[in-house]
TORDREN-265552 format. One record per residue (C-alpha): residue in three letters; chain; z, x, y. Coordinates in steps of 0.1 Angstrom, whole numbers, m for minus. Each point is the difference from the previous one (the first is absolute). Last residue first. Layout:
BEGIN
ATOM residu chaine     Z     X     Y
ATOM    Ala      A     Z     X     Y
...
//
This chain:
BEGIN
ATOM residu chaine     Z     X     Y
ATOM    Unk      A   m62  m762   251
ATOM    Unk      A    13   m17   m30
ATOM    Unk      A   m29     8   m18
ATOM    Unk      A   m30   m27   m10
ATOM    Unk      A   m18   145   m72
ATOM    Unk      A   m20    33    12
ATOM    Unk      A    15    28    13
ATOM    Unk      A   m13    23   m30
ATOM    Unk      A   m19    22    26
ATOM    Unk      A    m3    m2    37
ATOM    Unk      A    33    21    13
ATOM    Unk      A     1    17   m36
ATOM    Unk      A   m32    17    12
ATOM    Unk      A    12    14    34
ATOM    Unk      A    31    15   m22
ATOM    Unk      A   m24    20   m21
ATOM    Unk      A   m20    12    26
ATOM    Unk      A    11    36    10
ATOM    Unk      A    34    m6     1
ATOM    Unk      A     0   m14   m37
ATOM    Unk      A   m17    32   m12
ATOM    Unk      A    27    22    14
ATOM    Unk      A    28   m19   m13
ATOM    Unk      A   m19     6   m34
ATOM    Unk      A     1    38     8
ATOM    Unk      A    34    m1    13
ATOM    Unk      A     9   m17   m36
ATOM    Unk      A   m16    26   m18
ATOM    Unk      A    16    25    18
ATOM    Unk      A    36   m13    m1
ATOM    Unk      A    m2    m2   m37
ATOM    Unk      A   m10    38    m6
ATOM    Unk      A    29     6    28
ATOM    Unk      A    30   m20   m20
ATOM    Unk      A     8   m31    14
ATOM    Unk      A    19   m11    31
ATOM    Unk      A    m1   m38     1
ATOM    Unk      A   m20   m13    29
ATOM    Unk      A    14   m30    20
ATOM    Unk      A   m26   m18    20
ATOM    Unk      A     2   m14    39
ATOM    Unk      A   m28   m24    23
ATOM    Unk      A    13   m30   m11
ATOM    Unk      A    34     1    17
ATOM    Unk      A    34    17    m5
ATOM    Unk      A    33    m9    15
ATOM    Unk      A     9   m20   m30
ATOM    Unk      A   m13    17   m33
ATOM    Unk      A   m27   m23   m16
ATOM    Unk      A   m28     8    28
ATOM    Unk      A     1    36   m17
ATOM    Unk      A   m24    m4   m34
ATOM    Unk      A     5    26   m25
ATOM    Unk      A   m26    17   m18
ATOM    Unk      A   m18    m4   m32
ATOM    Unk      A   m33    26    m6
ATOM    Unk      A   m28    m6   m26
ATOM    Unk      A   m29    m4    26
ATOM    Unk      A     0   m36    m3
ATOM    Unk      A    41     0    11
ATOM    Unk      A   m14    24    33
ATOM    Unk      A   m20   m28    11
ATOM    Unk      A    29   m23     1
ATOM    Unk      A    19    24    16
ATOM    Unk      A   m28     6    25
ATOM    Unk      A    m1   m36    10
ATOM    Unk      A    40    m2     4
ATOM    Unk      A     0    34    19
ATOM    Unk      A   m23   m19    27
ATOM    Unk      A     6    30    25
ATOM    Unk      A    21    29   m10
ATOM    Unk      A    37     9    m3
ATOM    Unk      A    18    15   m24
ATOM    Unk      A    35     5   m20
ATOM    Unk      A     6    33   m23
ATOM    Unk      A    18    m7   m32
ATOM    Unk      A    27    25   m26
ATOM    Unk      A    21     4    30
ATOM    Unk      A     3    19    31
ATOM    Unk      A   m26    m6    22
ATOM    Unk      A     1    14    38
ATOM    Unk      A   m28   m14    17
ATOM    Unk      A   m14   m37   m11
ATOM    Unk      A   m33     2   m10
ATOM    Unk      A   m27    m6    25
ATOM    Unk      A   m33    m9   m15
ATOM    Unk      A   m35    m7    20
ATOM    Unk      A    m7    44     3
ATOM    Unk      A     2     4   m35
ATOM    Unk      A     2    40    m8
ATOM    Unk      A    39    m8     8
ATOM    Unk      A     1   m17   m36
ATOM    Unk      A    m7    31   m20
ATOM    Unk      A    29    21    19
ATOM    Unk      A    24   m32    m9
ATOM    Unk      A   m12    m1   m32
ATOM    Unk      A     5    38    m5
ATOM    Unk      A    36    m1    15
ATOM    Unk      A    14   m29   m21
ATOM    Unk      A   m14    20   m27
ATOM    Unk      A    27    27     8
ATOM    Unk      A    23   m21     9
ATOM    Unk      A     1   m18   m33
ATOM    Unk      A    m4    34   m20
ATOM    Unk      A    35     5    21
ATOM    Unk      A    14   m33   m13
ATOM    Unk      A    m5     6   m34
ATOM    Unk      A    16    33    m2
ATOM    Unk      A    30   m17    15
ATOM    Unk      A    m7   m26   m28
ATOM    Unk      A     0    28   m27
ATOM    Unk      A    31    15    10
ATOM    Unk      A    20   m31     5
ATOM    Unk      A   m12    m5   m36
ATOM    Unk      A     9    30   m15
ATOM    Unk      A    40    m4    20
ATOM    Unk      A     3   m31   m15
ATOM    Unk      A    m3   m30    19
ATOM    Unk      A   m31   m16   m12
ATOM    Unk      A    18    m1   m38
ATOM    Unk      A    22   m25    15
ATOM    Unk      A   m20   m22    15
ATOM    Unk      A   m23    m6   m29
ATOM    Unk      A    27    m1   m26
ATOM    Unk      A    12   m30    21
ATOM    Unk      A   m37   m18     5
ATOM    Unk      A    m4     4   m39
ATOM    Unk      A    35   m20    m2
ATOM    Unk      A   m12   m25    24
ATOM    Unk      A    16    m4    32
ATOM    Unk      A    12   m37    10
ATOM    Unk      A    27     0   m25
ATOM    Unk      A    14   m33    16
ATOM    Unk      A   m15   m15    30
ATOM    Unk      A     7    15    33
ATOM    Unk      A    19   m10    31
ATOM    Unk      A    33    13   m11
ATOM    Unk      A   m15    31    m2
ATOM    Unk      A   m12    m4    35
ATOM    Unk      A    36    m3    12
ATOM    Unk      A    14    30   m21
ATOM    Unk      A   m18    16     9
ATOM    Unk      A     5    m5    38
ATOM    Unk      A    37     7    m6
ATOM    Unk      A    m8    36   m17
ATOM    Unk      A   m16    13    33
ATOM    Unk      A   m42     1    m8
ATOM    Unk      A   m25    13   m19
ATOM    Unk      A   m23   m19   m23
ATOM    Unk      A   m24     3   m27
ATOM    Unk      A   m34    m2   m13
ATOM    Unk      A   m18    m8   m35
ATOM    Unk      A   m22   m26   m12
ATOM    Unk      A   m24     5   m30
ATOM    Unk      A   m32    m8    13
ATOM    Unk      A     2    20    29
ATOM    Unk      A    13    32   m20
ATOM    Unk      A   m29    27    14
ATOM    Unk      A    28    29     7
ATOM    Unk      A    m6     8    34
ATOM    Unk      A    m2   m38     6
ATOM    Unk      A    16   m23   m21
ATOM    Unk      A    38    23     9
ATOM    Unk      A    10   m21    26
ATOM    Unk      A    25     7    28
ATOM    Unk      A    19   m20    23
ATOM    Unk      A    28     7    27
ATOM    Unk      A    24   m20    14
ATOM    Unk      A    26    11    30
ATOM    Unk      A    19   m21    10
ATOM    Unk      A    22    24    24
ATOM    Unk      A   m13    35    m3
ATOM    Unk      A    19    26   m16
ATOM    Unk      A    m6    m1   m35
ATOM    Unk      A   m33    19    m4
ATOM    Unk      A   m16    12   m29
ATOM    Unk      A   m31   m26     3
ATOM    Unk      A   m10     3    34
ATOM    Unk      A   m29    21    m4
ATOM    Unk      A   m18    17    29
ATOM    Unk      A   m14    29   m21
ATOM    Unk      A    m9    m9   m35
ATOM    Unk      A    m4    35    m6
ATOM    Unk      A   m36    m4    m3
ATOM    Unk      A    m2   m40     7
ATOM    Unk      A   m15   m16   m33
ATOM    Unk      A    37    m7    m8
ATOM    Unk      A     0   m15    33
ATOM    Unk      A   m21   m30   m13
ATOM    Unk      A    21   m33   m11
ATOM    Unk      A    22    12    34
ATOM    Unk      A    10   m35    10
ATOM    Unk      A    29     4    28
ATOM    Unk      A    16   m28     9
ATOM    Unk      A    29    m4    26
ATOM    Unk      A    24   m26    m2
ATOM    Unk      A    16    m1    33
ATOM    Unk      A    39   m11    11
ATOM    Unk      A     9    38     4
ATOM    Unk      A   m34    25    11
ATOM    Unk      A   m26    13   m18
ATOM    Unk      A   m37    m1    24
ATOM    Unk      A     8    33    12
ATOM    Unk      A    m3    10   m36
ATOM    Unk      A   m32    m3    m5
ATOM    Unk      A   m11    18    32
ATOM    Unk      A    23    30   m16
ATOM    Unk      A   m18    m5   m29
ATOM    Unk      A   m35     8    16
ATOM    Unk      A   m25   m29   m10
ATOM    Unk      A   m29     9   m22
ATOM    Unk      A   m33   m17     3
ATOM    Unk      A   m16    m7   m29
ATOM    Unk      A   m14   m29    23
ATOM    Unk      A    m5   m27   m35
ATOM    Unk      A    34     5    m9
ATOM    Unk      A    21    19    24
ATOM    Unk      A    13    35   m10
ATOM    Unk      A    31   m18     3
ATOM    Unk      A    m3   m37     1
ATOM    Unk      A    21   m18    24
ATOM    Unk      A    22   m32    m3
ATOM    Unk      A    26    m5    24
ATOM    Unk      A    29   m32    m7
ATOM    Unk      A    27    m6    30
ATOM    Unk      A   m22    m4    25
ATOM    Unk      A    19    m2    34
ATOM    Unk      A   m15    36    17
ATOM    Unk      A   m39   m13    m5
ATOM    Unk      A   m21    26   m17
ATOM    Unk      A   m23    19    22
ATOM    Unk      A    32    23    18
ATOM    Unk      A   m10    19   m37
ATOM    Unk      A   m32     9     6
ATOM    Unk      A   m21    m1   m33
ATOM    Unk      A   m34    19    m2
ATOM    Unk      A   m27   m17    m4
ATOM    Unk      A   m22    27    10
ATOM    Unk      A    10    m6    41
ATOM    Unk      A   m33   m21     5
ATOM    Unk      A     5   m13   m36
ATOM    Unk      A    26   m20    13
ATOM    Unk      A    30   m10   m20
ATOM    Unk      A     5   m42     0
ATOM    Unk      A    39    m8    m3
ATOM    Unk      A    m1   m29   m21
ATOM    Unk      A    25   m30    m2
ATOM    Unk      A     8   m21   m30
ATOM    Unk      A    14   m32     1
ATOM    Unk      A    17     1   m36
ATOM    Unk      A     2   m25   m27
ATOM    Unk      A    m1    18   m34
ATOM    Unk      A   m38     1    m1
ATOM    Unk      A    m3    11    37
ATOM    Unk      A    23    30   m10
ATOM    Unk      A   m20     6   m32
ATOM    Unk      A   m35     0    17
ATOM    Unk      A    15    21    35
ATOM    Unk      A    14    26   m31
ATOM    Unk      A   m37    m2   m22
ATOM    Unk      A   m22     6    31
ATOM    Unk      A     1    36    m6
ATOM    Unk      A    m4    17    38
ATOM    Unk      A   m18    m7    37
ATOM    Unk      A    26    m9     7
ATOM    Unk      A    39     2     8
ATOM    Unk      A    17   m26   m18
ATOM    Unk      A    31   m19    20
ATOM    Unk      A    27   m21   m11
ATOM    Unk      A    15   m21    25
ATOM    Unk      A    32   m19   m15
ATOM    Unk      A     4    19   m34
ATOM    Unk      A    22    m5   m28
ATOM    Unk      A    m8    24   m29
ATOM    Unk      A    m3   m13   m33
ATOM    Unk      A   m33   m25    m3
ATOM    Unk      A   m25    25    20
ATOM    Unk      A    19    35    m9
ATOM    Unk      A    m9   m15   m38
ATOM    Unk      A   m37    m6     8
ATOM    Unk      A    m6    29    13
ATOM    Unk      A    20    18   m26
ATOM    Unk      A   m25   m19   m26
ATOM    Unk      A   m31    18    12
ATOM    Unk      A    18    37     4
ATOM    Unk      A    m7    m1   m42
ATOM    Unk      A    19   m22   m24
ATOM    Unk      A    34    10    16
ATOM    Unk      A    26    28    m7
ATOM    Unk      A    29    m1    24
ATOM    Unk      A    19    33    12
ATOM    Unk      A    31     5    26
ATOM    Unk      A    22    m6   m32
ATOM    Unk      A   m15    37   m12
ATOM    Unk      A    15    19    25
ATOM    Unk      A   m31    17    13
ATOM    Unk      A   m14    35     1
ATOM    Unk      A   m34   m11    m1
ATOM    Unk      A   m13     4   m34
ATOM    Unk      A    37    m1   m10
ATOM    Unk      A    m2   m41    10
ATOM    Unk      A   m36    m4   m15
ATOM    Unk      A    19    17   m35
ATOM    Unk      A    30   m19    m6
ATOM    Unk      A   m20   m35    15
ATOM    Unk      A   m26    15   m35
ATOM    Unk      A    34     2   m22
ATOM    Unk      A    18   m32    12
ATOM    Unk      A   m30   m23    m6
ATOM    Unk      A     9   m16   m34
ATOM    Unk      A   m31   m24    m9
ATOM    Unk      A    11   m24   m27
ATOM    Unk      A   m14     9   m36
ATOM    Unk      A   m23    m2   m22
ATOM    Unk      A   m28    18    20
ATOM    Unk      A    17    31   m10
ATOM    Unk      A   m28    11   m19
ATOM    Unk      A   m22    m3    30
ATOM    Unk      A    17    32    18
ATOM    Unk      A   m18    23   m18
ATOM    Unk      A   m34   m12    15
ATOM    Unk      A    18     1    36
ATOM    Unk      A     7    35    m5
ATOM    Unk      A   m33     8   m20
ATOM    Unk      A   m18   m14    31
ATOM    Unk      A    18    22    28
ATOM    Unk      A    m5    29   m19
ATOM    Unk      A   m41   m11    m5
ATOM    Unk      A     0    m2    41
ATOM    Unk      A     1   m34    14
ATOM    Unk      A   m24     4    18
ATOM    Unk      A   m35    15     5
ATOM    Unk      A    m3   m14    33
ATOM    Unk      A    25    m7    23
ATOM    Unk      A     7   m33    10
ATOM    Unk      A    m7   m12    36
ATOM    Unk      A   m21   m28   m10
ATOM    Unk      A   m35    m3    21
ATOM    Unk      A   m22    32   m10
ATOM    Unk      A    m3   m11   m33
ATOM    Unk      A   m35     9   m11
ATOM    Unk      A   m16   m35   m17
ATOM    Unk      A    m1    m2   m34
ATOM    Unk      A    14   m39     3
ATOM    Unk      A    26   m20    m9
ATOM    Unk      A     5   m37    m7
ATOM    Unk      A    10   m20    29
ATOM    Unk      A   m25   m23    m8
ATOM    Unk      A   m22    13    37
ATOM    Unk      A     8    31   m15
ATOM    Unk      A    28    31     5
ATOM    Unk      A     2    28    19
ATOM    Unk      A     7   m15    32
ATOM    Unk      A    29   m23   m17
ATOM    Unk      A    21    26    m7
ATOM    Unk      A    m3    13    41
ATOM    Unk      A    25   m29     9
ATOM    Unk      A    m1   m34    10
ATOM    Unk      A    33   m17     3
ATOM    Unk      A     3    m4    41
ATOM    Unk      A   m33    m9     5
ATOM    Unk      A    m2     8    37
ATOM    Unk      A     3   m23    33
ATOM    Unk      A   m24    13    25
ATOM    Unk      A    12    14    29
ATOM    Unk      A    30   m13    16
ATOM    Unk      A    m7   m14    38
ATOM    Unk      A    28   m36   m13
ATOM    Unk      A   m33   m20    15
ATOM    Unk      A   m22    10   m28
ATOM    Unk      A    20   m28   m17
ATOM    Unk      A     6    17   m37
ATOM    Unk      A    m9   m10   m36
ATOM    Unk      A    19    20   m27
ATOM    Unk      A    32   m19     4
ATOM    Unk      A    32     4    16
ATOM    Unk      A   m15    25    28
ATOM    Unk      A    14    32     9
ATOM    Unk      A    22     8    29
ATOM    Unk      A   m20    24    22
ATOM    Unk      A    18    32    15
ATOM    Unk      A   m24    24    16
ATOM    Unk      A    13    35    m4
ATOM    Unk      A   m33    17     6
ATOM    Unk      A   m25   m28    13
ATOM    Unk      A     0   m35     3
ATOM    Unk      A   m34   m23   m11
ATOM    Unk      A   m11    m7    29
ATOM    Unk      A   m12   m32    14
ATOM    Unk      A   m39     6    18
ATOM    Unk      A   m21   m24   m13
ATOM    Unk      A   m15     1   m35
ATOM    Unk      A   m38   m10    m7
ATOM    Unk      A    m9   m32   m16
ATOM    Unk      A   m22   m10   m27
ATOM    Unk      A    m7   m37    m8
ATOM    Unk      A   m10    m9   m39
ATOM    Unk      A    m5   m28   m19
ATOM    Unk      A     4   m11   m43
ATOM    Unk      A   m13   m26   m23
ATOM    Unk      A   m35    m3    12
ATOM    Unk      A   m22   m29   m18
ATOM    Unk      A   m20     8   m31
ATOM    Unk      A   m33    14    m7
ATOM    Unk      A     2    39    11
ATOM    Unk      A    34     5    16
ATOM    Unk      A     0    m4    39
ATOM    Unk      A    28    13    14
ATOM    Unk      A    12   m17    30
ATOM    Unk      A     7    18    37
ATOM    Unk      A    24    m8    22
ATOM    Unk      A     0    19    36
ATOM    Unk      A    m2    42    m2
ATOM    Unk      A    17    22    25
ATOM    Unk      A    29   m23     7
ATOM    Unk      A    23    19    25
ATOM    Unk      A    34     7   m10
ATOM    Unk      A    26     6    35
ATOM    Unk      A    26    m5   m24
ATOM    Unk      A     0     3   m39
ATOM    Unk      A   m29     9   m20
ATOM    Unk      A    11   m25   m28
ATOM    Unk      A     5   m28    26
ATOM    Unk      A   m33     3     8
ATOM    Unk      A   m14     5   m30
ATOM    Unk      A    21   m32   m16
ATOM    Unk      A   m16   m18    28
ATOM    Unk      A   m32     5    m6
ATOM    Unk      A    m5    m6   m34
ATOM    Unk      A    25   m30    m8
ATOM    Unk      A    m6   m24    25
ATOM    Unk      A     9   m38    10
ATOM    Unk      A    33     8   m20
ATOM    Unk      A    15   m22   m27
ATOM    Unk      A   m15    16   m32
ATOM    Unk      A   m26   m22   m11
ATOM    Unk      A    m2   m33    26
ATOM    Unk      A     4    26    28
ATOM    Unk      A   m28    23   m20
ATOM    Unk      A   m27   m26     2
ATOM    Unk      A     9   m11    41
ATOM    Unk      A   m11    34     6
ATOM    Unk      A     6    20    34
ATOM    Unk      A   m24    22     8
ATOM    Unk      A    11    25    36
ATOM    Unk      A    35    m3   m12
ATOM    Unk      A    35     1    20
ATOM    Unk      A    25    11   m22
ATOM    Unk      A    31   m27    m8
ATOM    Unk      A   m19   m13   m28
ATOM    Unk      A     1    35   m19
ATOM    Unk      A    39    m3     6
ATOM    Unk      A     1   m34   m13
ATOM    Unk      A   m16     7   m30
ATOM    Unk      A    22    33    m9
ATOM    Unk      A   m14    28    m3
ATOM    Unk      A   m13    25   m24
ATOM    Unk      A   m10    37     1
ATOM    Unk      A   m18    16   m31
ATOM    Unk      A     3    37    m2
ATOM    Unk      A   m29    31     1
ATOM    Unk      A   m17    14   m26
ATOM    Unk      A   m32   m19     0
ATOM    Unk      A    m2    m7   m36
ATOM    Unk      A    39   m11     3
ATOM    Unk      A    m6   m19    25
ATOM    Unk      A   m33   m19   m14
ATOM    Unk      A    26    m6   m30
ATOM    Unk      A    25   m18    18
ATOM    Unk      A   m26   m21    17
ATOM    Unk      A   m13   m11   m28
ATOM    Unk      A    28     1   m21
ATOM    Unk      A    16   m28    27
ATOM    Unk      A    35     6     5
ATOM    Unk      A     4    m1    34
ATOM    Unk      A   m24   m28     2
ATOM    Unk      A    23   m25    13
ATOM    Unk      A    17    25    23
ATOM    Unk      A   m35     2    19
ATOM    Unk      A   m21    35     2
ATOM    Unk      A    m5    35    14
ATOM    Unk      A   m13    28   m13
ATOM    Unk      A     8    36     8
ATOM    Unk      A   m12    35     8
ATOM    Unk      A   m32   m11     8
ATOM    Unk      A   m27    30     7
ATOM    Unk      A    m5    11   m41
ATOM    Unk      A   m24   m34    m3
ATOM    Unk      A   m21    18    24
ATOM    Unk      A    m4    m6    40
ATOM    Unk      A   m29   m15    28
ATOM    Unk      A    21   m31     7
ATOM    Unk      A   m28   m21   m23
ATOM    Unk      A     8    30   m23
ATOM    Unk      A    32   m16    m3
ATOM    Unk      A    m6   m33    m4
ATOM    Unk      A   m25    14   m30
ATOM    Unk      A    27    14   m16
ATOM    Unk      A    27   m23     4
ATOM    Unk      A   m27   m25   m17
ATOM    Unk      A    m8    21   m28
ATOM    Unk      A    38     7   m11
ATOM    Unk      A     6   m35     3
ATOM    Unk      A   m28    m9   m20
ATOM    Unk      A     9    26   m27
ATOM    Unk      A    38   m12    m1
ATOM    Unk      A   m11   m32   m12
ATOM    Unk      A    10   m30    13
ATOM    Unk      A    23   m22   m18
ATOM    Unk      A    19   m27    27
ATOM    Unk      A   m18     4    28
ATOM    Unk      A    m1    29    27
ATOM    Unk      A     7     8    34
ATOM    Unk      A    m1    40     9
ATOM    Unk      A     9    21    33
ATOM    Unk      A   m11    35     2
ATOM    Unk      A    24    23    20
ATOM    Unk      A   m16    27    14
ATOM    Unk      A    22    31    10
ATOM    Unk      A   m24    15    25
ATOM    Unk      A   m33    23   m15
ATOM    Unk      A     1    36    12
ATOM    Unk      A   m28    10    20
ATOM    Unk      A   m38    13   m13
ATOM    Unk      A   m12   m34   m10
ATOM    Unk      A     8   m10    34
ATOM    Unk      A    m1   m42    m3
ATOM    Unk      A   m14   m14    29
ATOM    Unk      A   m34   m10   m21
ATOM    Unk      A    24   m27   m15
ATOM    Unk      A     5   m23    29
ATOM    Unk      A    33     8    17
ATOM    Unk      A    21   m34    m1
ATOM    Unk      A    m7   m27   m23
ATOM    Unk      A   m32    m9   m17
ATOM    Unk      A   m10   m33    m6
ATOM    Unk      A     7   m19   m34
ATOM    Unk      A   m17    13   m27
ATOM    Unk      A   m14   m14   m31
ATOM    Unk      A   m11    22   m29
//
């Protein structure tokens, strides 16, 4: 491999025994290069710096090559997002290796160093010049520069950040990374095809064991009505006396997923605003339909808990989650409904308070507060993902809006028996039950991860998922998946970073094992995915 000089600290400066700095790895490449010569090249420019592949929490590259499987896939390997910029922008950054190669290929004199620079935002200082891979027998197809980032913040508690049009972000804007907006903890437990695995599923949020055999013959029974249109009136009947509702303040959707989308084409909205770190499917929806989304960032130094003087007094559209999905934190409803007031569309997406003992802090029977929407989903305590089933509660007029909004017979009629045999009185019963067992292991995971001195969950969880903390989580998720375990990844929620996983809550024979994998990647496990499997003329 080729090297141009070093620059900045020489690698022997590097404190093995201090945190790394967010390092920003830069990448050229041509037209069809592998991911594993990516993969090996930022590895070695970062050991160059003294650091392991699980150091660089993002890498950097040309708009041209935005799209690049190569590149796309070394990111995804790695964990952490792809960046891209514009050619002009990267040509605007001052360059210690300019190429005349890459101008004639992708318009800008450099591709490596620049695009870490401008990746680490200001005050960035280039740790590591260009480097080339150097494949055995052929030319390189790829380079490298690694930069460190300067000293922009991020925001704290309450930050407002409007959120990008597109996945690909100027570091300049101070947000953090910008997240995969569509994945979700499905596709951790399943394949490289997509197909799935027998993996542990400690990454989706449903609860195991479900649905319950009752809960089956319902929906069984209900298949020899196939024949016929859906007729919803007797399940809206029986979510509206589940909560003491009238019943024209009720509106059955194919899970909370579609709601999102249906507040996002129905209500009229200047400034909406979603308040992160939370489910990335509202800001998705709104930005699908046409929005300019803000975010109000929660802090984790206050427990991500939501202060309502955060959210700017003009927006007219607030979306919260509440506990919060992936925090489990669980926002007071009297902080809640500070946020109600005339002129405002506030959104409330409680997909998991069912697994709340008592389901304290709920929203859902009131009628008092101005705009008021609320969302519930019964996939989760009751294991109906794949069939689709959630509702809505709100002041009859807004109904009426988003049912205007959506398709024809968009419940199924297994979907409707579903709903309405999870309101009767047995069934309440059984999910309250539910939700303290969910406490209860909550509690022993909690207890077993506080014998880890690297992870810090987030205090105070309420729902059915605990949220931590640890260095190069992406590496020991990895790890974990050979062990037999799939978790969930953080860096996709906004407001999050690299360095977070989301743990289902499990029963305690499950917890165990898992803690005693986790404990097995800690003590080398994650140092080995660092140098193992990161194998396989660049515009520079």
């Amino acid at each position: 491999m080729t090297a141009e000089p070093a620059v900045g600290p020489p690698p022997a400066t590097a404190d093995a025994t201090a945190p790394p700095p967010s390092l920003v790895a830069g990448v050229g490449a041509s037209r069809g290069v592998p991911v594993a010569e990516v993969l090996d090249l930022v590895a070695a420019t970062l050991a160059r710096a003294g650091y392991a592949s699980r150091a660089v929490t993002a890498l950097a590259t040309v708009a041209a090559r935005a799209a690049e499987p190569g590149l796309v896939g070394a990111a995804r390997r790695l964990g952490v997002p792809l960046r891209s910029y514009p050619a002009e922008a990267l040509a605007a950054v001052p360059v210690p290796a300019p190429s005349d190669a890459a101008r004639a290929a992708v318009g800008t004199p450099s591709v490596a160093e620049a695009a870490a620079l401008l990746a680490a935002g200001p005050g960035a200082e280039l740790l590591i010049g260009k480097r080339k891979s150097a494949p055995p027998g052929r030319a390189a197809r790829a380079t490298c520069a690694l930069a460190a980032a300067g000293t922009g913040g991020t925001g704290g508690t309450g930050t407002v950040f409007p959120a990008p049009a597109t996945d690909s972000i100027p570091a300049a804007t101070g947000l953090p990374h910008e997240p995969d907006l569509r994945h979700h903890g499905d596709a951790e437990v399943r394949g490289a095809d997509g197909e799935p695995t027998d993996l542990t599923d400690l990454a989706v949020n449903v609860r195991t064991g479900t649905p319950p055999a009752w809960l089956k013959a319902v929906i069984a029974a209900s298949l020899d009505g196939l024949a016929a249109y859906p007729d919803g009136r007797t399940a809206r009947r029986a979510v509206a006396a589940r909560h003491g509702l009238p019943v024209d303040r009720v509106l059955l959707t194919s899970g909370a997923a579609e709601a999102f989308v249906l507040i996002a084409r129905a209500v009229p909205a200047r400034r909406p605003v979603v308040v992160h770190p939370q489910f990335t499917e509202p800001e998705a929806a709104l930005r699908d339909a046409g929005h300019t989304v803000e975010r109000v960032l929660l802090d984790e130094r206050d427990g991500f808990r939501l202060d309502p003087a955060a959210v700017p007094e003009d927006a007219d559209l607030v979306i919260v989650g509440n506990p919060t999905n992936p925090t489990s934190v669980l926002h007071p409803a009297a902080a809640l409904a500070q946020l109600a007031r005339p002129g405002r569309t506030l959104v409330v997406d409680e997909a998991f308070m069912d697994a709340v003992p008592g389901e304290r802090a709920s929203l859902a029977g009131r009628t008092d507060l101005p705009g008021l929407i609320v969302l519930r989903s019964l996939t989760k305590t009751w294991g109906l993902a794949g069939l689709r089933i959630g509702y809505v509660l709100a002041a009859p007029g807004t109904v009426t809006e988003l049912t205007r909004a959506q398709p024809l017979w968009p419940v199924s009629s297994p979907a409707l028996a579903a709903a309405e045999a999870c309101c009767t009185p047995a069934a309440l019963a059984e999910a309250a039950a539910a939700a303290g067992q969910i406490a209860a292991d909550r509690a022993h995971l909690l207890s077993r991860l506080a014998e880890f001195t690297g992870i810090h969950a987030v205090p105070a969880a309420e729902g059915p998922f605990v949220l931590i903390r640890l260095a190069h989580a992406a590496a020991v998720r990895e790890e974990l998946r050979t062990r037999g375990f799939a978790v969930r990844r953080g860096d996709t929620f906004p407001g999050l970073g690299p360095d977070w996983l989301r743990l289902a809550v499990r029963d305690r024979t499950t917890t165990d094992r898992f803690v005693a994998a986790l404990a097995g990647v800690l003590a080398g496990g994650a140092a080995e995915v660092s140098g193992s499997g990161r194998g396989g003329g660049p515009a520079d």
